[in-house]
N, C-alpha and C positions, 0 to 999 in steps of 0.2 A: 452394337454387336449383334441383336438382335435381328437389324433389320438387315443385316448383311447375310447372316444366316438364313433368311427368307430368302433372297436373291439366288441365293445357290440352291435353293427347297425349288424354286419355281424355276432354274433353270432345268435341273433336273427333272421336273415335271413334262417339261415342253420336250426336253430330247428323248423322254421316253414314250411322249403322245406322240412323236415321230416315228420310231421305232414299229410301234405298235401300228401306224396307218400301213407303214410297210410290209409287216407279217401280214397285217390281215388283208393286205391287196395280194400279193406272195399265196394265198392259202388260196382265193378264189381264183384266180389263176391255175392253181395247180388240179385244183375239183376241175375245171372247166376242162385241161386236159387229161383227165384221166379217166372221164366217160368217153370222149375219143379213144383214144388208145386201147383201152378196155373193149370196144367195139369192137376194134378196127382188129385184135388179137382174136376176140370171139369169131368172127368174121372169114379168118383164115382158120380155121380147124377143119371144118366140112372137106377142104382140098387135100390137107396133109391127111386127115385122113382115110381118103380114097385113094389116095396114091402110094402111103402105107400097105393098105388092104391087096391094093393090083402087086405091090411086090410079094406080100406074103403068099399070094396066087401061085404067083410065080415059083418060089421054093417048090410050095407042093406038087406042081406040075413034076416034077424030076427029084426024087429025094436024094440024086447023087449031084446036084446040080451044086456049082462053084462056080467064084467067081472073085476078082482080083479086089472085090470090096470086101468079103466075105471072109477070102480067108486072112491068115495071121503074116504081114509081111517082115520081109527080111531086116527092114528098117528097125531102128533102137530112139529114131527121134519120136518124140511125142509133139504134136501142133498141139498148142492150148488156147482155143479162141477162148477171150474173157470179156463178158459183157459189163460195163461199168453205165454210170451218169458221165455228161457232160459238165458236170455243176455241183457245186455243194448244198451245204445249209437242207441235206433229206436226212437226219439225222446218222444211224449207223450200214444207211442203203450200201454206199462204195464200201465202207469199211471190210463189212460181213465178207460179201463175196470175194475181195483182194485176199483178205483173210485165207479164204476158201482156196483160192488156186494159188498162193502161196504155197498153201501145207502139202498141196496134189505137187506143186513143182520140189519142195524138198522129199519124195518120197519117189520120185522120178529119179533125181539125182543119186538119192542116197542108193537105188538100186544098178547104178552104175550107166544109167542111159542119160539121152540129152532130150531136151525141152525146148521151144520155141515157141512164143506167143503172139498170138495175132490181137493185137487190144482193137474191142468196138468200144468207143468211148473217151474224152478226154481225158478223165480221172484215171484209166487203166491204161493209158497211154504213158501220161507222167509218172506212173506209179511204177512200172519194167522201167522204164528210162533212167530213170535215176538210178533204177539199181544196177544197171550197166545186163540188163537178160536181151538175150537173143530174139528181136525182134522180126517178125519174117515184113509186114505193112499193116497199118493202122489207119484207123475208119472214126473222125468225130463229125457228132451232130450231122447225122444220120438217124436217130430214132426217132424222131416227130414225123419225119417226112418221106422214112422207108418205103418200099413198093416191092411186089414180089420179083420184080426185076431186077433192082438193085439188090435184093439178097441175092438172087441168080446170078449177078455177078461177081459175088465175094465167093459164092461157091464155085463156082468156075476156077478160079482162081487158085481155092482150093484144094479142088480135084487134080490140075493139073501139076502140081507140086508132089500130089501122092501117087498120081502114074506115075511119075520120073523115078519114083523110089525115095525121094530126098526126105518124106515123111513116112512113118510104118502107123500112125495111129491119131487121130484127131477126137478131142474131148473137149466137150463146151460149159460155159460156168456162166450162170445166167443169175437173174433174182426173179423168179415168178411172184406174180401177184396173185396171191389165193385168193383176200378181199382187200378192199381199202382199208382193214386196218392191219392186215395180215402180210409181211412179205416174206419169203424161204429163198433162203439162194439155191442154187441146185447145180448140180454138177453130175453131168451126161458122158456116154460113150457115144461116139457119132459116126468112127469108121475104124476101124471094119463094122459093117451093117450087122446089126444082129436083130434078125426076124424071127420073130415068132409061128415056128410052124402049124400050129394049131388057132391060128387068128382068125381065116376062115374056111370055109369048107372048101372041095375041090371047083376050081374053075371049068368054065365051059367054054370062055375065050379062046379065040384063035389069034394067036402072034404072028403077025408078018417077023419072018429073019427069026434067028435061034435065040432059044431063052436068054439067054446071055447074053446077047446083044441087046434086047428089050428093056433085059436090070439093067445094063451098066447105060443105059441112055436115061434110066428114068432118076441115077441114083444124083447125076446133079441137081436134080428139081426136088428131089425126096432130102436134100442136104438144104436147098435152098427155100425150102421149109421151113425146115426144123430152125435155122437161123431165123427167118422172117419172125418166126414164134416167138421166138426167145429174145428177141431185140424190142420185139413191138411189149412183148410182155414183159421186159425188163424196164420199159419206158414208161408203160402204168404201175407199174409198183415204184420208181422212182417220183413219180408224183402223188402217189399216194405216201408216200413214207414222207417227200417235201410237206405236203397239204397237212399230215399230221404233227410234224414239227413246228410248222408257223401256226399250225392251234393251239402247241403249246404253248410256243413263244407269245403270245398273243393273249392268253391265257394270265402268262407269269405278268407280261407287261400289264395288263390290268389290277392284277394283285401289289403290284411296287405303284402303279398309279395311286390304288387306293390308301397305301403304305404314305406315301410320299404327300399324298393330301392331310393325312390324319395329322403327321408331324410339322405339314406346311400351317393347317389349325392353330394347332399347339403351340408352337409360336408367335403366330398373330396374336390368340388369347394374351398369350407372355406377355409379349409387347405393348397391348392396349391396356395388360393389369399394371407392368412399369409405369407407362406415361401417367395412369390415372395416380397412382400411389404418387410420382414425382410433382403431378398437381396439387396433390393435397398437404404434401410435405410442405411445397411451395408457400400455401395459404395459411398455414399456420404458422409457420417462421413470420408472416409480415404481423400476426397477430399478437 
C-alpha cells in the first residue's frame, strides 16, 4: 500500500517539475519580449508628440477654426476599438479591459445609441463574437510585429467610415503598461479630436493650403499614432502581466515540489520503518 502510494507522490512530483520547466521558460520568454516592446512604445512618443503639438499649432492659428474631426457629428454610432492579447495564461490582463468596454458599451446602449467594435486581438475578437456585437473587422497577432504603417492602415480605415458619416465617434480601450509590475487599462476619446488650446504657444509656421486642410491630412497619422501607442503598449503590459503570472506559477510549483517531497519522505520513512518492524516480527516468531 505504501509503495503504491509512493508511485503516485513521485508521479505527481515529475508532472509538476514539468509544469514548472514550462512557466519558468514562459516567464523568460515574456521578460525577453517586454524590454522590446517597452522600447519599441518608448520609441514612438517623440512622433506623436510633435504631431500632437503641430495640430494644437494649428487651433491656435484661428480660434474660430473647425473641422469635420472636431466637431460633434450627426452620427449616434460609437466605433469601440478594443485592444486585447492574442493568448492567455497573463493573469487578469484580457479580463480587466473586456471588462472595461463592456461597461462603456452597456452605457452606450442604455443611452439609446449603437456601438460597433473593431477588436485588435484574438481574445477580443472571441470575446464580441460570441456575444453576437456588431463587428465593423478584426486585427490578430499584429502586436509583436506592428509598424507605424500598419497602424496607418487601420486608421485609414477608420477615417474613412467616419467621413461617410456611418460612425459620429471613435473611443479606444487599451492596457498601458506603467511598469512591469504595474498594468491600468485605459479608455480614451479618439475622434472627434480634442486639442488642447493652450499646449503651445503661437506658431510661426507657414501652411501650404488652408488650415483645414493641413488638420484633416494630418488627423490620419495623428490617429495612427495613438493606435500604434496603445497596441505596442498593450503588448508590453501583456507580457509583463504573462512574465508575472508564470513567476507565480513557478513560484507555487516550487512550494507543491517542496510539499510533495516532504510527503514523498514520509512515506519512504513509513515504508523502511514497516519492512524493518516486519523483519524483526519475522525473527522472533522463528525463535
Amino acid at each position: 500500500m505504501a509503495s503504491s502510494n509512493m508511485k503516485d507522490i513521485k508521479r505527481r512530483i515529475k508532472s509538476v517539475e514539468s509544469t514548472k520547466q514550462i512557466t519558468n521558460a514562459m516567464q523568460l520568454v515574456a521578460s525577453s519580449k517586454l524590454r522590446k516592446a517597452k522600447e519599441k512604445a518608448d520609441n514612438s512618443k517623440p512622433f506623436f508628440n510633435a504631431m500632437y503639438e503641430t495640430m494644437c499649432e494649428i487651433i491656435k492659428e484661428d480660434p474660430a477654426f473647425s473641422s469635420i474631426y472636431t466637431r460633434k457629428s450627426k452620427s449616434n454610432v460609437t466605433l469601440m476599438v478594443v485592444v486585447s492579447g492574442d493568448r492567455g495564461l497573463a493573469g487578469g490582463f484580457n479580463s480587466n479591459v473586456l471588462k472595461l468596454a463592456q461597461q462603456r458599451y452597456d452605457e452606450i446602449v442604455k443611452d439609446g445609441s449603437e456601438a460597433v467594435i473593431l477588436p485588435v486581438g484574438k481574445k477580443s475578437a472571441e470575446y464580441f463574437e460570441k456575444r453576437n456585437f456588431k463587428i465593423m473587422t478584426r486585427y490578430e497577432n499584429i502586436g509583436e510585429g506592428l509598424t507605424f504603417y500598419g497602424a496607418l492602415g487601420i486608421a485609414e480605415k477608420i477615417i474613412d467610415v467616419y467621413e461617410k458619416g456611418m460612425i459620429g465617434r471613435v473611443e479606444l480601450f487599451y492596457t498601458d503598461c506603467v511598469s512591469p509590475l504595474v498594468q491600468q487599462e485605459k479608455q480614451i476619446k479618439v475622434i472627434p479630436v480634442d486639442i488642447e488650446n493652450d499646449k503651445t504657444d503661437l506658431s510661426v509656421t507657414n501652411y501650404e493650403g488652408s488650415l483645414d486642410e493641413v488638420f484633416d491630412a494630418l488627423v490620419p497619422k495623428y490617429l495612427a499614432g495613438v493606435l500604434f501607442g496603445a497596441i505596442v503598449n498593450s503588448f508590453a503590459a501583456e507580457q509583463a502581466a504573462r512574465r508575472t503570472a508564470m513567476e507565480n506559477a513557478t513560484d507555487n510549483a516550487n512550494e507543491m515540489l517542496s510539499n510533495l517531497s516532504l510527503v514523498y519522505n514520509r512515506a519512504r520513512q513509513a515504508a523502511i520503518t514497516q519492512e524493518i518492524t516486519e523483519i524483526v516480527s519475522g525473527a522472533n516468531a522463528q525463535e
